[in-house]
GUMI-754768 format. One record per residue: residue number from 1; x, y, z of N, C-alpha, C in turn. Coordinates in Angstrom, 1 decimal. Layout:
<rs>
> NUM X Y Z X Y Z X Y Z
...
</rs>
This chain:
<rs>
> 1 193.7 200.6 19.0 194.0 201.9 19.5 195.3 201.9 20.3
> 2 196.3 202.7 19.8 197.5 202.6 20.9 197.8 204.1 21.4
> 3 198.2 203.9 22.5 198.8 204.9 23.5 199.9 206.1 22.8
> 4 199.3 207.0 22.7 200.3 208.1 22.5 201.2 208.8 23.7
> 5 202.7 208.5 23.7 203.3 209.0 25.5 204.3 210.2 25.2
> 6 203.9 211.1 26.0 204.9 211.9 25.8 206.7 212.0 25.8
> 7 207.0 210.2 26.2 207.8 210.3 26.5 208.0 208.6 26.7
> 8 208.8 208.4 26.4 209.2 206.6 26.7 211.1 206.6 26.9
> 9 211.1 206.0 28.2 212.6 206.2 29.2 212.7 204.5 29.3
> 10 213.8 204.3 28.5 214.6 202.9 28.1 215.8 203.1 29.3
> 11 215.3 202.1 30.6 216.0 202.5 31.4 217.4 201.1 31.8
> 12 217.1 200.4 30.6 218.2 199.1 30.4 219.6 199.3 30.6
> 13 219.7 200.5 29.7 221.5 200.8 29.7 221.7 201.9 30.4
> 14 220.9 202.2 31.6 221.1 203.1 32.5 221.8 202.6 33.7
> 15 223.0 203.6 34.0 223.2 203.0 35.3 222.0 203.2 36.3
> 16 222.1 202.3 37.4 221.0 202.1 38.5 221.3 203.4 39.4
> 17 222.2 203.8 39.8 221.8 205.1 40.7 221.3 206.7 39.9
> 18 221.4 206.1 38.3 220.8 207.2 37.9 219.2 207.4 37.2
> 19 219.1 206.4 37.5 217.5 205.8 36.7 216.3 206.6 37.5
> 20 216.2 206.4 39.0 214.8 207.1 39.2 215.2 208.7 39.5
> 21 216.4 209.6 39.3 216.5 210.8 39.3 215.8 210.8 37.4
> 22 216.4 210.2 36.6 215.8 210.5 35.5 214.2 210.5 35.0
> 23 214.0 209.3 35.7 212.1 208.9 35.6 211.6 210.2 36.3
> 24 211.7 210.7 37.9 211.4 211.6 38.0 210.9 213.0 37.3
> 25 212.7 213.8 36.9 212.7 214.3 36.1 211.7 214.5 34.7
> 26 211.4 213.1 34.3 210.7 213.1 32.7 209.1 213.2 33.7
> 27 208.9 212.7 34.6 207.5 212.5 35.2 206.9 214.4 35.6
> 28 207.9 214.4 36.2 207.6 216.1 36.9 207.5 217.5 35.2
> 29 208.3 216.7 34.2 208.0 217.9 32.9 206.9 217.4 32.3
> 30 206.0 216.1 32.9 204.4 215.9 31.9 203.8 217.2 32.5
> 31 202.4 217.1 31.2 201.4 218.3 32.0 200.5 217.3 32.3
> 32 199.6 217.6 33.1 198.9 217.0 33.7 197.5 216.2 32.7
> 33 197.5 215.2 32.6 196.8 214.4 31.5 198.2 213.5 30.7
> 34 199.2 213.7 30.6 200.0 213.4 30.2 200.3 211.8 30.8
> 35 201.4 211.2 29.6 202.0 209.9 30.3 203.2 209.6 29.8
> 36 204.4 208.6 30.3 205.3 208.5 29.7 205.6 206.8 29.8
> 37 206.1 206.7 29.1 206.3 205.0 28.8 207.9 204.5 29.8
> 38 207.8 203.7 30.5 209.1 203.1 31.4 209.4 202.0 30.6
> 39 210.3 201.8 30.2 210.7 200.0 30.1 212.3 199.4 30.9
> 40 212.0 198.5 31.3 212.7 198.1 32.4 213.1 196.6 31.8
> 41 214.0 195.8 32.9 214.6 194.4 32.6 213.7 193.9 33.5
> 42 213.3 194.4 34.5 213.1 193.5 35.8 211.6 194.6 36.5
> 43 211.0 193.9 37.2 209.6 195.0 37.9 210.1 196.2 38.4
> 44 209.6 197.2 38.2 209.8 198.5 39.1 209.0 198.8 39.6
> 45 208.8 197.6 40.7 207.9 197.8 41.9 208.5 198.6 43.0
> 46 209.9 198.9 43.3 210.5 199.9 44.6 210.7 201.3 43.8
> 47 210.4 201.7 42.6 210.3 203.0 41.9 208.8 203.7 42.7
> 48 207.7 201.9 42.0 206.2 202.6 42.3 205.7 202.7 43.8
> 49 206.5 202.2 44.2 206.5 202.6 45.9 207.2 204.2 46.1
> 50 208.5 204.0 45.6 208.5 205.8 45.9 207.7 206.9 44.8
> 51 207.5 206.3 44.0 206.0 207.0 43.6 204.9 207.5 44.8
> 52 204.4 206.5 45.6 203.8 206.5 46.0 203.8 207.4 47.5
> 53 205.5 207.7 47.8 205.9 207.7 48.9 206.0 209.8 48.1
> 54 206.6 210.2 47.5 206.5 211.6 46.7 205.7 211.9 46.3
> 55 204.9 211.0 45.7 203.5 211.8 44.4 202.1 210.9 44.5
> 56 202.0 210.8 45.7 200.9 210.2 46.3 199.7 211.0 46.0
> 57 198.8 210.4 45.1 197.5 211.1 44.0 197.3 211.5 42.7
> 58 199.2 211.6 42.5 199.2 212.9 41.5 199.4 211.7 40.3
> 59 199.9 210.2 40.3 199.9 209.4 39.2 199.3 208.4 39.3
> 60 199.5 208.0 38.0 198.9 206.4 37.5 199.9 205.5 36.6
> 61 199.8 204.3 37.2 200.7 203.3 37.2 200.1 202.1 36.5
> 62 200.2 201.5 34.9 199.6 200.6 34.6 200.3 200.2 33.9
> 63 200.7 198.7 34.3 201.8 197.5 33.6 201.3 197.0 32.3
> 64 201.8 197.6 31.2 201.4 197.5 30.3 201.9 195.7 29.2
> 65 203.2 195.7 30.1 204.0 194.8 29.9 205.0 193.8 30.8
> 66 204.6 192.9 31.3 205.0 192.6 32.5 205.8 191.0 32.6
> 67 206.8 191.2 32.2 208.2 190.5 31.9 208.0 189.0 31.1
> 68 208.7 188.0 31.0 209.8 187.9 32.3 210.7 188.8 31.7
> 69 211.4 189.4 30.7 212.3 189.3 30.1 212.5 190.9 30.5
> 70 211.2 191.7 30.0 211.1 192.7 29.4 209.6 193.4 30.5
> 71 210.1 194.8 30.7 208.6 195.2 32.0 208.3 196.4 30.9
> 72 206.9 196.9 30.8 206.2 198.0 30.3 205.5 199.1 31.3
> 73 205.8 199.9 31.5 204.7 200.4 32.4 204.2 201.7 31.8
> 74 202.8 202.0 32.1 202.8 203.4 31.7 202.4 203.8 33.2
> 75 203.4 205.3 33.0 203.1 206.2 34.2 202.5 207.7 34.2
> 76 201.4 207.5 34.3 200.5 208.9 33.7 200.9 210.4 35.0
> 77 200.4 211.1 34.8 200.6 212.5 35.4 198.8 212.6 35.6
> 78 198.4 212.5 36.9 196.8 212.7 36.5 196.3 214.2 36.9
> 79 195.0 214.4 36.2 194.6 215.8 35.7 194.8 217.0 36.9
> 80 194.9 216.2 38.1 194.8 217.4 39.6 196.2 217.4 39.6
> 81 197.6 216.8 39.1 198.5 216.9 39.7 199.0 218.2 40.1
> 82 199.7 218.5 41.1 199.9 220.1 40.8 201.7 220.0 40.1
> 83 201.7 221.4 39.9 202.4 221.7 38.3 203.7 221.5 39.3
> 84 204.9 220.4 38.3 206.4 221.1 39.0 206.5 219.7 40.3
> 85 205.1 219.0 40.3 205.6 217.4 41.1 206.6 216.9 41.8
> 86 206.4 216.3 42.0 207.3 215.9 43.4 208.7 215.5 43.1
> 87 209.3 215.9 44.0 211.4 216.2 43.4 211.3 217.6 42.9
> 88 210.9 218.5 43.2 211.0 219.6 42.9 212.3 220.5 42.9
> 89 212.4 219.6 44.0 213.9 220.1 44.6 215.4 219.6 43.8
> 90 215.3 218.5 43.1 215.7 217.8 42.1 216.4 216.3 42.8
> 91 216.1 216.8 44.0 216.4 215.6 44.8 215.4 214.3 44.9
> 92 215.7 213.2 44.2 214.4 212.0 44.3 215.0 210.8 44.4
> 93 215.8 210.8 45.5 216.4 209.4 46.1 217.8 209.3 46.2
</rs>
């Protein structure tokens, strides 16, 4: 059975000050039940902390793929989130 995501964000050839305005962005257009696929070079463990720090309840966070080389994560939108999520303001770090 594999995961169907609304969305998968290849955030390798991204510059770094622009990666978690974009994750946000793709996070805050799921609907709620929704998920999107992250892949990274290295852990985005200081992402899932400001996850945690903006959208505290509203996601889920499961390492689907966890390096050395290469990180997987899926980051779901869960069913109570309310609509329009955190960074609303478009500001998210």
């Amino acid at each position: 059975m594999s995961t169907e995501f609304a969305n998968t964000i290849d955030v390798r050839d991204i510059i770094p000050r622009e990666r978690h305005s974009l994750i946000f962005s793709s996070f805050n257009a799921l609907q709620p039940g929704q998920s999107l696929q992250l892949i990274n070079d290295h852990d985005p463990k200081p992402l899932h902390f400001q996850f945690e720090s903006l959208a505290n309840g509203q996601f889920s966070w499961t390492y689907l793929e966890s390096g050395p080389a290469l990180w997987r994560v899926e980051i779901g939108k869960n069913a109570g989130a309310a609509s329009g999520g955190c960074c609303s303001g478009g500001r998210c770090g």
